[in-house]
C-alpha positions as CSV (number, residue, x, y, z in Angstrom):
1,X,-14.2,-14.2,-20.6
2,X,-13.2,-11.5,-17.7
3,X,-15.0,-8.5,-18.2
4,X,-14.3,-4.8,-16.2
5,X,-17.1,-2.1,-16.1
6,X,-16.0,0.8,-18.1
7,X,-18.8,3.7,-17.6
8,X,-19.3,5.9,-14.9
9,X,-16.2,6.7,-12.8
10,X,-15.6,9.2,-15.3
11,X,-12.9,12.1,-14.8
12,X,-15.7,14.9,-13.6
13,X,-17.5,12.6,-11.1
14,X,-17.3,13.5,-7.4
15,X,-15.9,11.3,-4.8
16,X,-18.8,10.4,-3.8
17,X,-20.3,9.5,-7.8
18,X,-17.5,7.1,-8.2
19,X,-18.0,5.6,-4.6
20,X,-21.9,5.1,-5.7
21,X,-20.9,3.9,-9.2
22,X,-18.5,1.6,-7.9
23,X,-21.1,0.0,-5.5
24,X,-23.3,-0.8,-7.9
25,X,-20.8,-2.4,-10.5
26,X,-19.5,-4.7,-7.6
27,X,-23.4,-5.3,-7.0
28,X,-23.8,-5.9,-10.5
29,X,-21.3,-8.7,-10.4
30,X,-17.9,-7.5,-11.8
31,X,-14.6,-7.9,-10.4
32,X,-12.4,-4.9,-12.4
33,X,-13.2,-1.7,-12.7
34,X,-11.8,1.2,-15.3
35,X,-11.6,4.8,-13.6
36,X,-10.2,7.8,-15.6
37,X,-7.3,9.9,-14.3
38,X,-5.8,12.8,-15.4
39,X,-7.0,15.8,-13.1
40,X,-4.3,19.1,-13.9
41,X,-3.1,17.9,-9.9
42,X,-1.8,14.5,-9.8
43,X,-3.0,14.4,-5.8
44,X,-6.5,14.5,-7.1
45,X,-5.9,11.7,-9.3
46,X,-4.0,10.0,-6.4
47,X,-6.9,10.5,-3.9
48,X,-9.6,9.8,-6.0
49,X,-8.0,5.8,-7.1
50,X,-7.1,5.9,-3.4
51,X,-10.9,6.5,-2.4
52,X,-12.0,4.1,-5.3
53,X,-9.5,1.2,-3.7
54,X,-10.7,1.6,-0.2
55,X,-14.5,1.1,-1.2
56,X,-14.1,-2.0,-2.9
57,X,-11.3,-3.6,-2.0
58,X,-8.2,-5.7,-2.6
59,X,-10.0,-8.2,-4.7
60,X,-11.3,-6.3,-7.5
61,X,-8.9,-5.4,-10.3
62,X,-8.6,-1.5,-11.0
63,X,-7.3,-0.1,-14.5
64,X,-6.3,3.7,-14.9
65,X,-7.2,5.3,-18.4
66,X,-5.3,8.8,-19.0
67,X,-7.5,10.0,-22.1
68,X,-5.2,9.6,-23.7
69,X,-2.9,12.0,-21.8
């Protein structure tokens, strides 16, 4: 059964917080990963899944959760 990492990468973590978590779920062996979004400018949203993409690639699967927002 696919499974995605769904701690860290949390709304107040730093660029460089989700960069570390991120590395260490790919480490750890998953292939999707859950980020949350919903920062009060939607370019810091934009920059941080941008950031999150370019460290681990076009293979891993990314999912957006709004909080619900």
């Amino acid at each position: 059964m696919p499974v995605y990492a769904s701690g860290g990468l949390w709304l107040g973590s730093s660029l460089n917080e989700i960069i570390s978590d991120a590395q260490d779920y790919i480490k750890l062996g998953y292939s999707a990963l859950k980020i949350r979004v919903g920062q009060p400018r939607l370019e810091d949203d934009i920059k941080r899944v941008l950031k999150l993409r370019e460290t681990v690639g076009p293979e891993v699967k990314l999912i957006a959760d709004a909080n619900q927002g």
